[in-house]
N, C-alpha and C positions, 0 to 999 in steps of 0.2 A: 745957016741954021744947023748945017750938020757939027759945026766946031759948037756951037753952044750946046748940042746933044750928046755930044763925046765929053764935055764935062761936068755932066749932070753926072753922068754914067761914071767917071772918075772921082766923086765927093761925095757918092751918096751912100759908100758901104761908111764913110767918115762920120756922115750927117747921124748914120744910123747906129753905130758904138757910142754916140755921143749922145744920142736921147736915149738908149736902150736902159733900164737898172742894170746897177750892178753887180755882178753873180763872181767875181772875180779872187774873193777873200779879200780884197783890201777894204782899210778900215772906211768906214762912212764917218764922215764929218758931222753928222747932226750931232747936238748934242744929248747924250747920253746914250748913242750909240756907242756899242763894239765892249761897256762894262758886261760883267759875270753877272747873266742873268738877266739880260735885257733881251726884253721882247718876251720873257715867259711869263707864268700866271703869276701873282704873289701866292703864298700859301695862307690860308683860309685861318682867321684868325677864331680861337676855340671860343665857342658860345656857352663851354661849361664853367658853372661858378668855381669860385675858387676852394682847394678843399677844407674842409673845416677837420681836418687830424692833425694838421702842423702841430711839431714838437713844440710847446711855448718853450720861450725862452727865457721867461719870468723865473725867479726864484720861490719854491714856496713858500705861505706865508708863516710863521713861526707864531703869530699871537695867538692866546687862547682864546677861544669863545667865552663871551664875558657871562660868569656865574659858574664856570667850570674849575673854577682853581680851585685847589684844595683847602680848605677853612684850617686854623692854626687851632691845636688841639685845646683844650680849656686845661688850663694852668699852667702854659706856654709862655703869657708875659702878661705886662699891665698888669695891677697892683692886685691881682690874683693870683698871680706866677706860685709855682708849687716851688719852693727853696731849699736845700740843705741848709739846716740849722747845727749848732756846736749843740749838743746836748750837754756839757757840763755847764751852758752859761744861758739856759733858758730859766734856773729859779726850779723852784720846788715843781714835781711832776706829780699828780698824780692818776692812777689808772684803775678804771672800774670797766669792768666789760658789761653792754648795754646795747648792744643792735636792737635798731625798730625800723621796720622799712616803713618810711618817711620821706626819701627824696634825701633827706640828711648824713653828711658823712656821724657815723658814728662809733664809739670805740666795740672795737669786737665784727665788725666789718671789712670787709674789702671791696675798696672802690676802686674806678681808674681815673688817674690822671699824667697829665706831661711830667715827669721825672728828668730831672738835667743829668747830664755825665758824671760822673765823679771830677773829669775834667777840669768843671766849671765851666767852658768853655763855648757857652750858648745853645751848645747840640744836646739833643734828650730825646726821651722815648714815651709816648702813651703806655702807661703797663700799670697792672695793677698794684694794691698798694694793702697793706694791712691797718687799720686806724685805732691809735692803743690808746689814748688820750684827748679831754676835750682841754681847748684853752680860755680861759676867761676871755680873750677878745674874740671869740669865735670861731679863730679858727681851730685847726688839729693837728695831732702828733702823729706822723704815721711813717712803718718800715715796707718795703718795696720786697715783692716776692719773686724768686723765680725758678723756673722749673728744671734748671739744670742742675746736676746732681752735687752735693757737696756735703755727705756725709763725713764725720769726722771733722769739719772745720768750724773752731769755735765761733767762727763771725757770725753762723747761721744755722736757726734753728727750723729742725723737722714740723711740718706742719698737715703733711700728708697728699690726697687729693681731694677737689674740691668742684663745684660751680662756677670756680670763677675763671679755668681753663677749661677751655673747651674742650678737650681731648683727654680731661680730668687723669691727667699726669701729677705724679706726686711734686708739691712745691716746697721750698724752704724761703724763708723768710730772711733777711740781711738785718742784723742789728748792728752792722759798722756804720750804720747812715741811717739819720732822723732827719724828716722832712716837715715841713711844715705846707698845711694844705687848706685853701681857701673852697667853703663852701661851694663855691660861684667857679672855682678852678677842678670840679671832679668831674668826669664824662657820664658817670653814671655809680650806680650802689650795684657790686657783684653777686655777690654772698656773701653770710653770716658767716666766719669760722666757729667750727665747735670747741665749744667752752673748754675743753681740757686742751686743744690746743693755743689756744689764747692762753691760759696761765702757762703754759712752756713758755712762749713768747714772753710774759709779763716778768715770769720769773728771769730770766735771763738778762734781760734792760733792768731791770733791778740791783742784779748782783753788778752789772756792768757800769750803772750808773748814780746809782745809787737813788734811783725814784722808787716810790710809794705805791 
């Protein structure tokens, strides 16, 4: 009995390293022991929405709101288009000065309409216009006024200021260019020029062109 008590006493600090845990550093075998981070909390995943300021990364949108574009001005194109005509090869002219506000272009008026470049080149301008002549097809003869200065130049004569700028700046009238002006192509009737300056005007496309 005593040899089997002497080695109890000899296996049992053995028996007991060998069930004890291990506290040693060496790695544990289980799987997924000994990785970074094992055995701590996960961290708490955020229960707040996500934010609604993110930078889009859309392009913006470039089209217009439809009924926003800009309307093409009336005598602009289609068979009302405002045109330069050749004045020596429209036929006999002749000129009575006769404003009646009517809605109607008529001679001794100034209306506005789309005016193309001297160009020709499609590009033109909304601007008023002086209307010297009716034409037996309805439409009219009319010279384009403008308010920059050009005293001393035969192209253009003085016709002072008026109603029909707003800032009633003195205008002159161009008689290097006759246009031809469809009812249906005028944005509106300005005002009536005064009778003595209409005959400056009338006389001048006269001596120039040799109209009535």
């Amino acid at each position: 009995m005593a040899f089997f008590s002497d080695l109890l006493k000899a296996v049992a600090p053995v028996i007991s390293r060998l069930t004890r845990p291990q506290k040693d550093g060496r790695q544990d075998a289980r799987p997924g022991a000994g990785r970074p981070g094992s055995g701590t909390a996960r961290p708490r995943r955020s229960t707040q929405p996500p934010s609604t300021q993110r930078p889009s990364t859309q392009r913006p949108s470039t089209a217009q709101p439809a009924g926003t574009g800009a309307l093409p001005s009336p005598g602009h194109g289609g068979s009302d288009a405002t045109v330069e005509v050749d004045p020596h090869r429209i036929g006999a002219v002749r000129m009575s000065y006769s404003p009646a506000t009517d809605g109607a272009p008529d001679p001794g008026e100034i209306v506005w309409t789309w005016v193309p470049y001297e160009e020709n080149d499609g590009r033109g301008k909304d601007r008023p216009v002086l209307v010297v002549a009716a034409e037996t097809s309805g439409t009219v003869l009319a010279v384009q006024l403008t308010s920059k200065n050009h005293d001393g130049d035969s192209d253009f004569v003085p016709v002072g200021a008026g109603a029909w700028d707003g800032e009633h700046r003195p205008s002159w009238v161009a008689i290097d260019r006759v246009l031809r002006v469809h009812p249906a192509g005028m944005r509106r009737e300005a005002a009536a020029l005064p009778r003595a300056a209409y005959d400056r005007v009338a006389g001048a496309l006269r001596e120039r062109y040799g109209w009535r």
